[in-house]
N, C-alpha and C positions, 0 to 999 in steps of 0.2 A: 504493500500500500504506500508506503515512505518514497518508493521509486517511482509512482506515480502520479503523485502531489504536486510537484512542479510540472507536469505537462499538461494536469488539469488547469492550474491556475493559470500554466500560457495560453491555455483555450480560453477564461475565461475574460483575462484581459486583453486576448488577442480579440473574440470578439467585440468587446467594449470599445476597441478601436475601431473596429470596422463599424460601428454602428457611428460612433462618433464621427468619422469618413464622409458615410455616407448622409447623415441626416441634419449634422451640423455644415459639410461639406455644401448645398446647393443657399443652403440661409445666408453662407457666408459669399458664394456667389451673386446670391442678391445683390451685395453692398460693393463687390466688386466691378459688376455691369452696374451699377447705381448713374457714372458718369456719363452714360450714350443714353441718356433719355433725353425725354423734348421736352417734358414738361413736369410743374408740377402734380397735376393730376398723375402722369401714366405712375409719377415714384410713387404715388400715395395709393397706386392699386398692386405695385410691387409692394413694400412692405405688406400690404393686407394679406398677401399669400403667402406671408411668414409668421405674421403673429400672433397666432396660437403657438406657435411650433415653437420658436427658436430658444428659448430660453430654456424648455426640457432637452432639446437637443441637445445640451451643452451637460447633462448628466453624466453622459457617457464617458467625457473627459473626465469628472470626478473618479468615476470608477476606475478607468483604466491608471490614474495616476495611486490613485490609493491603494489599488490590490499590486501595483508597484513597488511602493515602498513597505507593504504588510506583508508578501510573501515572497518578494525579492530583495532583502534588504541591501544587501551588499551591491547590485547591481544599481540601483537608485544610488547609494553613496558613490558610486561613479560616477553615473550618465547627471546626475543636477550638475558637479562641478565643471564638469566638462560642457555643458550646455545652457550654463547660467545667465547667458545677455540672450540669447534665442528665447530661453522661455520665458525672461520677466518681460521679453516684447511681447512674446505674447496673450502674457495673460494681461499687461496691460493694454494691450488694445482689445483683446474682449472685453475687458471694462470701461474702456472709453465709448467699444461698440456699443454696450449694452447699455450705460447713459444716453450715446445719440440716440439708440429709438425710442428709450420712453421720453425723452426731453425734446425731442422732435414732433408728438404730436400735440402738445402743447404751446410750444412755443410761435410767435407768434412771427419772428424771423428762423426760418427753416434752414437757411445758405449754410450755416456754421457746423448745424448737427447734420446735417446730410455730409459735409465735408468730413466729420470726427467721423460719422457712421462709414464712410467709402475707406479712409483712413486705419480706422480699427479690422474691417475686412480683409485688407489688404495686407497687412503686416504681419496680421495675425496666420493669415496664407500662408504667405511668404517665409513667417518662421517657421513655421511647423512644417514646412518641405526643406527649409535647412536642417533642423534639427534629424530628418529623416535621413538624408544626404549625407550628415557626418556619422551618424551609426550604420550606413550604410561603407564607408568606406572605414570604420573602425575606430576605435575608440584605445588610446595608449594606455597601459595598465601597468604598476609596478608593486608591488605589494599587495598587491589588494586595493591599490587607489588608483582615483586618474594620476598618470604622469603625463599629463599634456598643458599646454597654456591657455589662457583665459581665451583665445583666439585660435586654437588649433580647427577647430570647429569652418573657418574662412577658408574655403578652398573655393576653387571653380564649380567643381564637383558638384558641391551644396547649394553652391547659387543659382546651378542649373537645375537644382531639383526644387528649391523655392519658388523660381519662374513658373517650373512644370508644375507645381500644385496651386497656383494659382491659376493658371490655364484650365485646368483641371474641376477644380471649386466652380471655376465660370462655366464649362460644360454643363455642371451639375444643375448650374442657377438659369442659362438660358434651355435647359431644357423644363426644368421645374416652371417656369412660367408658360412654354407653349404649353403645358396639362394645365397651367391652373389658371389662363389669363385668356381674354377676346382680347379683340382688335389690334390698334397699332401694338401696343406693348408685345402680345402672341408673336404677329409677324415679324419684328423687330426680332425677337427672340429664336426663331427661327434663323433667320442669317446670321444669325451670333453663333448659333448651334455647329452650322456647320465649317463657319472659320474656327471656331475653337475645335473641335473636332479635329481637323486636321494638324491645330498646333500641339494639340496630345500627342497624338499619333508619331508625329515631329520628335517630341520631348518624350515617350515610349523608345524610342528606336534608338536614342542618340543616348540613353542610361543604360537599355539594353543592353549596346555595343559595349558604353564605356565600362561598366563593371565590371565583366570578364576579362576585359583588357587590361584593365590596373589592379584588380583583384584576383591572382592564381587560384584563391581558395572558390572563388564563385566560376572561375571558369573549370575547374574541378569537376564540383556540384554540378555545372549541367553537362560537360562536353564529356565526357568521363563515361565507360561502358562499364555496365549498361545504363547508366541513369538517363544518356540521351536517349534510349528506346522508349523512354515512359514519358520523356518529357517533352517532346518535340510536339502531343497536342496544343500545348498552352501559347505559344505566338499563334500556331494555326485561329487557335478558338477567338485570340484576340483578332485578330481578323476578321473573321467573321462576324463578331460583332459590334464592330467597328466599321462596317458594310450594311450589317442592318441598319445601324445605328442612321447613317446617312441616307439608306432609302427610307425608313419610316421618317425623317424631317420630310424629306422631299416630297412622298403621301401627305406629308400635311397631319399623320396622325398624332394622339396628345397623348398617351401613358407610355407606348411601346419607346420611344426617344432616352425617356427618363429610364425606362429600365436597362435600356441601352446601355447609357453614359455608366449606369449603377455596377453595370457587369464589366464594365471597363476599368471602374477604380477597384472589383474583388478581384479579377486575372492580376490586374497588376501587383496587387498586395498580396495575392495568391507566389505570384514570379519573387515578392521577398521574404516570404518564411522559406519558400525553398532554398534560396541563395544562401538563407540564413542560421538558420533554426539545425541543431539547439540551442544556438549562442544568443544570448541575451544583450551581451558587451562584445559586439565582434569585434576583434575574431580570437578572442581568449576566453571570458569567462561561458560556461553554458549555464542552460536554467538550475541545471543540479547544482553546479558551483556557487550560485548568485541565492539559493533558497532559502528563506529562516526554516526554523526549527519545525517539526513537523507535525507539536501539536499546535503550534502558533498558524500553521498553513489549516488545519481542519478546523479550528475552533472557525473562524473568522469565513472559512469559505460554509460552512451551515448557516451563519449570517447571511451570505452572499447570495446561497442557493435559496432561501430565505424570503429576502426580499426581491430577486430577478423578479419573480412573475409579477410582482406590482408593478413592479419598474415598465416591465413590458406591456402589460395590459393597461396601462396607462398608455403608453405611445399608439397601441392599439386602435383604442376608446379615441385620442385627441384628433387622429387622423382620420378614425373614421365620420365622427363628430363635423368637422370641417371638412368634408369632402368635396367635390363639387368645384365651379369656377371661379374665379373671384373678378366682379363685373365695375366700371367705371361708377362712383356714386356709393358704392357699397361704405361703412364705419364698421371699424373694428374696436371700437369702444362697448 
């Protein structure tokens, strides 16, 4: 049971990420495409197709950081030190975001919070695809601690992966508006869809390549026999729906885009537990290395298992609650 405790809790904080990904992922697109609107109406029918949502969205990060530091403790006293200006960007500009929208329907000059709202979107993007970028190319370990600089984290690398979760997030956010929006806004959102689409795709290929070329351990991992005979569907599949992705815009249809975009950011997050896993702190510590004590991983994970179903049945319930399209005129008051 002990040898299984940590591959439970990476399932469960792996999915908390992926939930995080995907549902905070298209809210924070919103605020991203926020600057190519025409007016103030169409912003005020985007934000209405976020908020119910955005603010539970943002659970997900709680969980995945705190079953973090509860049943990895050692790998947390790494990765904060090592990624200490990445993440107080971005948690402070989720807090700046999350002041602009409730301080934005109020106020009675909107230029300011709409600019903190595009602002806090954006950074907050952007750091969280750095932060993925310097764990993705690894993390210097001496002791048991980081041995890196305040700045090891500043590569090219990271900043290309910053860009591409920004592109990414926007995928997410002009597909979520052709399902949840008419008119200009919809159509707008549509040729957004598929210029970002392509700039994925773009920023897929060029990480793809890069990894296995500056990483021997990830070109191992996939080029390596036999593991290329099992692995060679996963670019195929990305492809493929990354082709639906583009014909269902062009149909003009409104759910099938977004589930699109959605199976595009799991293949890809799929392509890095394999690259990765079991390592937690690549490419030295694994999950077994990084795990607290193992009645500290059960006690806290019957907590965990505990409260999921609320957690979930709540996201359920909000989504289903607001379902529907969100039309010019409507209050989300």
């Amino acid at each position: 049971m002990e040898w299984y405790l940590p591959v439970i809790w990476s399932g469960v904080i792996g999915t908390a990420v992926a939930m995080y990904v995907i549902l905070d992922g298209f809210d924070l697109g919103i605020g991203i495409l926020f600057p190519f609107t025409r007016s103030e109406a169409e912003r005020e029918q985007m934000m209405r197709t976020i908020a119910p949502f955005w603010d539970g969205n943002e659970t997900w990060l709680v969980l995945g950081g705190a079953g973090l530091f509860v049943a990895f403790p050692k790998a947390y006293a790494v990765l904060m030190p090592a990624f200490y200006l990445p993440v107080i960007v971005m948690l402070l500009a989720l807090v700046f975001r999350g002041i602009a929208f409730e301080f934005r329907t109020v106020s009675r000059s909107k230029s300011r919070w709409s600019a903190a709202f595009i602002g806090g979107s954006t950074r907050a993007a952007f750091a969280q695809g750095v932060i993925l970028g310097g764990m993705i190319q690894g993390v210097p370990v001496r002791d048991g601690g980081f041995a890196g600089g305040a700045l090891q984290w500043a590569t090219p690398f990271a900043l290309v992966c910053g860009l591409a979760l920004i592109a990414g997030y926007a995928l997410l956010g002009a597909t979520w508006l052709a399902m949840k929006t008419e008119g200009p806004v919809a159509e707008r959102a549509r040729r957004q869809a598929k210029i970002l689409l392509l700039a994925v795709l773009g920023f897929m290929a060029a990480v793809s390549l890069w990894t296995p070329l500056a990483e021997p351990r990830i070109a191992a991992r996939w080029f390596s026999t036999p593991n290329i005979y099992f692995l060679w569907p996963v670019p195929m599949v990305t492809a493929l729906a990354a082709l639906a992705c583009w014909r269902w815009i062009e149909q003009r249809r409104d759910v099938p885009p977004f589930l699109a975009a959605i199976s595009l950011f799991m293949l890809g997050y799929f392509g890095l537990v394999i690259s990765n896993f079991p390592y937690l702190v690549p490419p030295s510590l694994t999950v077994w290395d990084t795990a607290a004590a193992p009645a500290s991983q059960i006690f806290m994970l019957f907590g965990t298992l505990l409260l999921l179903p609320f957690v979930l049945g709540y996201v359920v319930f909000i989504y289903w609650l607001f379902r529907g399209k969100v039309r010019e005129g409507e209050s989300y008051h």
